[in-house]
Structure formats: C-alpha cells, structure tokens
N, C-alpha and C positions, 0 to 999 in steps of 0.2 A: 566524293560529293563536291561539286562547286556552289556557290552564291556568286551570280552574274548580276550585274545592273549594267543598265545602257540609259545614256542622256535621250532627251527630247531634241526633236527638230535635228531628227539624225542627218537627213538631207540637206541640211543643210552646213555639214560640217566639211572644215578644213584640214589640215596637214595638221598632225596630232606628234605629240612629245609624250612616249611612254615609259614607264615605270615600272619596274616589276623587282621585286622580294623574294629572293629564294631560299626559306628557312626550309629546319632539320624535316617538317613534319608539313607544313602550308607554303603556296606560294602563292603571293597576291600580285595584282596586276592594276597598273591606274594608265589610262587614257587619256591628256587632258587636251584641249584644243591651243593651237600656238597661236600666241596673242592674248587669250584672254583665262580667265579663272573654270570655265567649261569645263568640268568630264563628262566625257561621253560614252568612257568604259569601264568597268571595274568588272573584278572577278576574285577569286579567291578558289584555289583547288588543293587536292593532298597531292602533295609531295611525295616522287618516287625515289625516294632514295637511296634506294639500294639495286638503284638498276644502274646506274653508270650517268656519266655529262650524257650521251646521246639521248636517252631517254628524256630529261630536263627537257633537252633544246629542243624535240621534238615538240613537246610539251607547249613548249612557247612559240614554235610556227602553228602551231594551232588557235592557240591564241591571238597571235596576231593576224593571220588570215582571216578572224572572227571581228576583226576593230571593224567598226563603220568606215566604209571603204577599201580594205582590206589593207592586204602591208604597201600598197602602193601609197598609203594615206602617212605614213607614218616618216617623220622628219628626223626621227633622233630616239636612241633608247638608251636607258640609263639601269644598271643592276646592282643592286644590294646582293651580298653573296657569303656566307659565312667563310669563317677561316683568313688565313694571311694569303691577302691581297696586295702586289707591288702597286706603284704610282702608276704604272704604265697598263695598267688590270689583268695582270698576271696571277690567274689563284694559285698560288704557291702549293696551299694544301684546305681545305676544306671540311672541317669538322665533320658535321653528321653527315656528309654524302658521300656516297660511296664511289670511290674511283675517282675524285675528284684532287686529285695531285698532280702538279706542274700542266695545269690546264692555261693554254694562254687566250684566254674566254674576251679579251676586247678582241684582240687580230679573227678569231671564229667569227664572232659576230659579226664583223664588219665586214668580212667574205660572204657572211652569210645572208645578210640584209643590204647590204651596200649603202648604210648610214650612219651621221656620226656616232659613238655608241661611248656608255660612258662608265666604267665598271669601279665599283666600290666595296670594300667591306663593312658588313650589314648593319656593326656597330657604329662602325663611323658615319655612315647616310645615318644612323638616327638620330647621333648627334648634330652634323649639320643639318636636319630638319628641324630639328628643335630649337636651333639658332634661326634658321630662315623665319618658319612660320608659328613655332613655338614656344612654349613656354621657357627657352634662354633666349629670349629677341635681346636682351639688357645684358645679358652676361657676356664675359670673356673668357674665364674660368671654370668646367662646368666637366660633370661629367654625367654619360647617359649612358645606364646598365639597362642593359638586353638582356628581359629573364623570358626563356623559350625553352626549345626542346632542350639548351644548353645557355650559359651565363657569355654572357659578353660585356664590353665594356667602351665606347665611344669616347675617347679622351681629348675634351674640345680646351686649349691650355696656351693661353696668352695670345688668345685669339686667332688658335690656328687646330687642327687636329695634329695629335701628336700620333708619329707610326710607329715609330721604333727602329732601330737599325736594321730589324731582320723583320719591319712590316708586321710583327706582333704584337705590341704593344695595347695593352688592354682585353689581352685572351685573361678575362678572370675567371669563366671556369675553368682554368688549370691548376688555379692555386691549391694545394693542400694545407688545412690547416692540425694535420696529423702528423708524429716525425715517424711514426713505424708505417709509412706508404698506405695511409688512410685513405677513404672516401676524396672524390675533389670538389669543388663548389657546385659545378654540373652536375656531380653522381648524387648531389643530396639538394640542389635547389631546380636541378630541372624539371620541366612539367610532368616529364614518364614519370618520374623517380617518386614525386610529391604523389600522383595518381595510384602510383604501387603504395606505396606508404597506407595512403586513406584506403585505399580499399583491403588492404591486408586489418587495416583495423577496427573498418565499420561494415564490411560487406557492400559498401556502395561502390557505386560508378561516379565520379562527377572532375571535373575541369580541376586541373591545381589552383584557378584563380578561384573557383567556385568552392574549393573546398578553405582557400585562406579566408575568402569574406565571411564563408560564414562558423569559421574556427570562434568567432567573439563571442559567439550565444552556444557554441556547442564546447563543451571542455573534450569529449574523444576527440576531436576534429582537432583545437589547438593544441592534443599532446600529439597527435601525430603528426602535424605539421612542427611542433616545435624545435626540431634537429635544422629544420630548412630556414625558419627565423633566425636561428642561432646563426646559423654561417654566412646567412644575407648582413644581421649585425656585426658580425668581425668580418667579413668584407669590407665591409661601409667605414667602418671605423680605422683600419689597413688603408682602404683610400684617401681619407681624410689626413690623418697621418702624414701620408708621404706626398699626396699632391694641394691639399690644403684650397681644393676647390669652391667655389661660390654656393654649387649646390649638387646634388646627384638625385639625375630625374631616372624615376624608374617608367620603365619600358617593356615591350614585349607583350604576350598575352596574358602571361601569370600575373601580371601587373595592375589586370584589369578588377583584380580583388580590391585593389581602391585604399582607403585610409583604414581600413581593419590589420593590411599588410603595414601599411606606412607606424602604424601607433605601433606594432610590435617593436618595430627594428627602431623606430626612434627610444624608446626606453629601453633598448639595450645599447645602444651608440650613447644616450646620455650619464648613464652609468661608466663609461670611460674615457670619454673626453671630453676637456675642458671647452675645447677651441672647435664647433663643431659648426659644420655643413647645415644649410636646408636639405632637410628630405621631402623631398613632393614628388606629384605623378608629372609623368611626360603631359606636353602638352597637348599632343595627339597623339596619346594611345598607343595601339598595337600599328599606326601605319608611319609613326616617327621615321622610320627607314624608305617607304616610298615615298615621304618627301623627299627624303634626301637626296634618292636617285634623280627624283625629279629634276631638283634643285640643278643637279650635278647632268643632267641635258639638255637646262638653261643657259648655263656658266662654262661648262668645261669639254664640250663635245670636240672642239678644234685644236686646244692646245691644252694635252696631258702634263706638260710641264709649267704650265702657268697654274696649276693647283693654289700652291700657297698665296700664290697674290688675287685669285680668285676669293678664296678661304677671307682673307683680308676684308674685301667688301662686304664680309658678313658683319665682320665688327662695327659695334656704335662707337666703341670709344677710341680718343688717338691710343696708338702706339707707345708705350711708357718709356720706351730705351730712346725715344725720339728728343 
C-alpha cells in the first residue's frame, strides 16, 4: 500500500531536490521544489526487502518517473539507507535488506540518474535533520535513536556526526545486554518484535507505537511491552554514560507512542544516573531521516569530502578547541 500526496500548481513547478528513506519495512519519498520550501511530492510504500538492491531501485525509478515532470525534473537525490555507510556512499552492509552488501549505491545512482546523488546512513540523516530543521537546532551534542523495524543510533558529537572507524558507529541494535548470547536491542525493541510480543498476549493486531501509547491505561499491554522499555532504559543510560550527550531524541515510527514511551524510559534512566540527558521526541517524527537526505542534496551533492565542514554549518556555536 502507498500514501501518495502531490503539491498544488503542479505546472508550474521547477527542478526538484528529492529525498527518499529506505527502512527495513517502509520507504518514503519527499519532492521539494529548488529554491524554495515547496513539496510537490511525497509518497510512502512497503518495502521489498527481501528481494535484493534491484528490486529497491526499480522501486524508486518508478517513483521518480511519477515526480511532476518526471526524472527529467529532478536536480539532485539524496538517500537515507540502513546499515554501514562509507563517506563516499558505499553501503557496506545493510541491516534488514536483503542482498544488500558491498553495494556502491552513490556510483549506481549516479549511472543511473545522471545527478548529483547524495547517500547517507539513515541514522545519521535523522540526526542531521534534527539539527537542520529540528528539534537540536541549539545543540552540538546530541544523539538521535532510530526505533524501526531495527534500533539505530545518529551520533551528532562536538558538532559533527561521528562514523566510526569501520562507518558503524551507532549500530545500537547490536548491543546485547545478556552475557550467555541473549536477545539484542533490535530482537526486543523492534517494531516486529514489540507487535509479536502484544499479540502473543492480547490476541490483537496493532502498531508497536500504538501498542506503547496506549500500555498507560492498559496493564496487559505495559507488561508486554515492559521487556522493550527495559532495554530502551539501559540503552539510554549506556548512552549517557559514555557519550554524555545534551539530549537523545527519539525517532522512527515506534516513537510516534509519544510521551507514554518517553515517561517509561525516563523513570528508569532516573533510577541510575545522576548526571542525565533530556529525553524528548524528535522534532519531526518518523521523517527526521528525509530531512536529512534532503539536507545532504542541498549541501553535499558536489563534494563528498567536504562532509565535515559542511556538517560544521550546521552548528550554532563556535568550535571550543578554537
């Protein structure tokens, strides 16, 4: 199933800067006109992911042959993409898609569209989106947790995102917090995982965001969600810990449970540290990530090595080692 939207005064539109989000389960798409604040296309469809990269891209020539104008309209495209991403948009490897190892998905693209093209991993676009147009505009230190099909983690850190040596840095669903080779943050916080949970225990069907919101008034709902509270709070508290962030905005669709999820994990984070982080929602939502691609084929479509000092413009405050 998709949800399509198209802007007004289609005819009248120009060379478009597009965005697209390819998570484990949905892939969204944003259109916006160059120059001004205009979308003229948004989309949202399931994700195939178990069919291989061809299928995706297929995916997304359809899409874009669908923009107003078609791809001949199109100036620059920007991708959010799970898994470890090099600087140069190299996916490494690719969490929940299938086949999707040592894919070098900017060079594709850029054969394939003949545009600047601008490729990111999907936590880190959500933390540069949250810096761009949300709620860390103020911050330098910040971190933005991607709760999806799988946990992710955007580490925005002395005003830059940090990658890691091997590009992984902030894969926290990987973490286990078992030492006899338990569950890992993903197998008990991800949206499948929370949706098997509740329905193993209520007989229902509903969204893991929809089953955390309304955990507050239902006690079956917050003990079956309570295994996935527990490990978002020693997440949280493991993050704070070691990177001693401003704040960690939560993200992704599961996220869209609101302050019912936030009041959990804050009263288990306040139970062990002194020294502790804001917890709040992202500022936009589940599309924190297509800004950031956005962002990233405003800023970075011509020079992949000028990242960090792009990254830089984002920051309000000087440089402290200055």
């Amino acid at each position: 199933m998709s949800e399509r939207r198209r802007g007004s005064n289609l005819n009248q539109v120009k060379r478009l800067q597009v965005a697209v989000d390819i998570g484990g389960s949905k892939i969204a798409i944003l259109a916006r006109e160059v120059g001004s604040e205009r979308d003229v296309y948004s989309d949202k469809l399931k994700t195939p992911a178990g069919d291989g990269v061809e299928a995706i891209l297929r995916l997304l020539d359809a899409q874009i042959d669908n923009l107003p104008g078609g791809r001949s309209s199109m100036s620059g495209l920007g991708v959010a993409v799970p898994g470890y991403v090099t600087d140069e948009g190299h996916v490494l490897r690719a969490g929940n898609l299938k086949g999707w190892v040592d894919v070098p998905l900017r060079s594709m693209l850029e054969d394939r569209y003949g545009v600047p093209i601008f490729v990111e991993r999907d936590a880190n676009c959500g933390a540069i989106g949250e810096k761009w147009r949300g709620a860390a505009r103020k911050m330098s230190d910040f971190v933005f947790l991607a709760l999806g099909t799988g946990v992710g983690a955007g580490l925005f850190l002395d005003g830059h995102i940090y990658r890691g040596a091997h590009f992984a840095a902030g894969e926290a669903g990987d973490i286990s917090f078992d030492h006899d080779s338990g569950p890992t943050v993903s197998d008990v916080v991800g949206k499948r995982a929370i949706r098997s949970k509740v329905k193993r225990a209520t007989g229902q069907k509903m969204s893991a965001a929809e089953a955390l919101a309304r955990a507050k008034r239902k006690p079956r709902l917050a003990r079956a969600t309570e295994d996935a509270v527990e490990y978002l709070g020693t997440l949280a508290v493991t993050m704070v810990a070691l990177l001693d962030p401003e704040a960690i905005l939560f993200g992704g669709g599961t996220s869209n449970a609101g302050e019912a999820l936030l009041e959990r994990v804050r009263r288990r984070v306040a139970a062990r540290l002194e020294l502790r982080a804001r917890l709040m929602p992202a500022g936009l939502g589940s599309d924190s990530q297509l800004f950031g691609a956005l962002w990233g084929v405003e800023n970075m479509t011509d020079r992949p090595k000028s990242r960090r000092s792009a990254e830089t413009r984002l920051t309000n405050r000087p440089d402290r080692r200055a």
